[in-house]
C-alpha positions in Angstrom: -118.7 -124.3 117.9 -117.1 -126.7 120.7 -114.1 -128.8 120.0 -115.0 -132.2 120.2 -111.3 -133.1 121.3 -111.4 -130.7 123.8 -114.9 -132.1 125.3 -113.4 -135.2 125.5 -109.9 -134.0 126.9 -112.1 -131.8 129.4 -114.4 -135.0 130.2 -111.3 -137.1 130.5 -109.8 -134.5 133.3 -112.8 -134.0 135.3 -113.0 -138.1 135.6 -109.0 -137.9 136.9 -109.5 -134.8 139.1 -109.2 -137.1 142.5 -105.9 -138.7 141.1 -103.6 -135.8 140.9 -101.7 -135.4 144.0 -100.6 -139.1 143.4 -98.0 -137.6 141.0 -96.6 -135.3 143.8 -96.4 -138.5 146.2 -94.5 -140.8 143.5 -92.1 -137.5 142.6 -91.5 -137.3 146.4 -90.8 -140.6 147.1 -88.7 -141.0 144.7 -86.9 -138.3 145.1 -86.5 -139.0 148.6 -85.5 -142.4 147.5 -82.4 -141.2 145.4 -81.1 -138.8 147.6 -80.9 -140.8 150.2 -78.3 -143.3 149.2 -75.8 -140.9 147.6 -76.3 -139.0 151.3 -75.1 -142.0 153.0 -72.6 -142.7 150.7 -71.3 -138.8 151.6 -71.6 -140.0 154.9 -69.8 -143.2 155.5 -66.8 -141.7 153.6 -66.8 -137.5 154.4 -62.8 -137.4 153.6 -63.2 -139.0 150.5 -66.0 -136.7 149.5 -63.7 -133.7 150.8 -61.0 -135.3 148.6 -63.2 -135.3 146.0 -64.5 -132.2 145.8 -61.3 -130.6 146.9 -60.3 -132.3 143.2 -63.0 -130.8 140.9 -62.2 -127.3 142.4 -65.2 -126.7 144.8 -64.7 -123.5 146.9 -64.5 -125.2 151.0 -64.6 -128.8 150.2 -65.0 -129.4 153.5 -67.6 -127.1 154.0 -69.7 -128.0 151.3 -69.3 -131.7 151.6 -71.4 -131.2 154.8 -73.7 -129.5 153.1 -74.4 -131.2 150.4 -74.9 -134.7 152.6 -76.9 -132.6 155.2 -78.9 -130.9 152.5 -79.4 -134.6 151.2 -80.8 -136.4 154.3 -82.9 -133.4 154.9 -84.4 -133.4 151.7 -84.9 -136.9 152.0 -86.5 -137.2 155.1 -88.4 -134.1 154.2 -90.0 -135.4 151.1 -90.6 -138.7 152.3 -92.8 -137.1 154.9 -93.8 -134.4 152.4 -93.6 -131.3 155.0 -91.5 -128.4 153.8 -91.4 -129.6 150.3 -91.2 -126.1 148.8 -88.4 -125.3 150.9 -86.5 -128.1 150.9 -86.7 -128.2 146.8 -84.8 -124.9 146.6 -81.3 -126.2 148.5 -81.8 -129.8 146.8 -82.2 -127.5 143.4 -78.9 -125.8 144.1 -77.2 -129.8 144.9 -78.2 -130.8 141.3 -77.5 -127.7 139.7 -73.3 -128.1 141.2 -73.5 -131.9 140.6 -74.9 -131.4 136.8 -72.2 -128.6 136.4 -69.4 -130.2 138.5 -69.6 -133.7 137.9 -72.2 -134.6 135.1 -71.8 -132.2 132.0 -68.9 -133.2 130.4 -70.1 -137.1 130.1 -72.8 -135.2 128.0 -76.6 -136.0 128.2 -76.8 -140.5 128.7 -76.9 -141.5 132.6 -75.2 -144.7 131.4 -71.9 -142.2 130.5 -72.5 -140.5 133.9 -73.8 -138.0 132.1 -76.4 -135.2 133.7 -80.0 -137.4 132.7 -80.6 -138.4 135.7 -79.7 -135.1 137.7 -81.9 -133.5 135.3 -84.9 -135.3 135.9 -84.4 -134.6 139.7 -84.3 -130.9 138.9 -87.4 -131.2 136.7 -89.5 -132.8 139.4 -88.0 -130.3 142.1 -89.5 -127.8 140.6 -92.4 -129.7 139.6 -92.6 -129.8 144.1 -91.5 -126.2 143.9 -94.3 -124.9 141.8 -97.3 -127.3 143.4 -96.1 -128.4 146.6 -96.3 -131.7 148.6 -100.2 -132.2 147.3 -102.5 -133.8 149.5 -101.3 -137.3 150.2 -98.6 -135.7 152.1 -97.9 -134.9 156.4 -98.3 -130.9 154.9 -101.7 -132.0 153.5 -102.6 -134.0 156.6 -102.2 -130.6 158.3 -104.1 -128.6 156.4 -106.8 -130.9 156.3 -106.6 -131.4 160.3 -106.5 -127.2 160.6 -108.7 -126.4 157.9 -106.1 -124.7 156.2 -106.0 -124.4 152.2 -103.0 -124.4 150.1 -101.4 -121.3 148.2 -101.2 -122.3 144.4 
């Protein structure tokens, strides 16, 4: 005996089938979106940052510093173009895993306390791009459209 529920979940999905890389474009974007700003930030003031970190106890707070700002334009250029999304998710991963830990944690959950909500989120849809990839509405998809090329789920 079939599920009526599930025929109508099932129907439901088939009709939306040609919608769903458009979740992968707005994760992207938006991602791209808020890294870029706190990357500039990094930027225009690299011996505060240094200060900064040096402050909370990161290892080379010089070192990472750059990293973190050049992992964040990268990542924000990258998604915005959505080529390399995989790869670029991992590093970006590893930024709001040490900001969440570092900076966020003890202001428990609420972004409005500074707390680690919103770095959260981020990590959530990078591994959202992680596990799917850039989808289809993307310069990655363009590619593989161009070449013929299919996509490893």
């Amino acid at each position: 005996m079939k599920c009526k529920m599930l025929s109508v979940c099932d129907t439901i999905s088939d009709k939306l089938k040609f919608t769903k890389d458009i979740p992968l474009l707005l994760m992207r974007l938006v991602l791209a979106y808020g890294f870029w700003g706190p990357a500039m930030m990094k930027w225009k003031n690299m011996d505060g940052i240094v200060n900064w970190f040096a402050g909370m106890g990161i290892p080379f707070p010089t070192v990472n510093a750059y990293l973190s700002a050049s992992t964040e334009v990268a990542g924000s250029v990258l998604l915005f173009f959505g080529i390399a999304t995989r790869l670029i998710s991992i590093p970006l991963m590893v930024v709001m895993l040490v900001a969440i830990f570092t900076v966020h944690i003890h202001n428990g959950f609420e972004a409005g306390a500074n707390g680690f909500e919103i770095p959260l989120y981020y990590l959530i849809m990078l591994i959202t791009l992680l596990v799917y990839g850039s989808g289809r509405f993307s310069l990655e998809g363009l590619m593989r459209k161009m070449t013929g090329a299919t996509a490893k789920a």
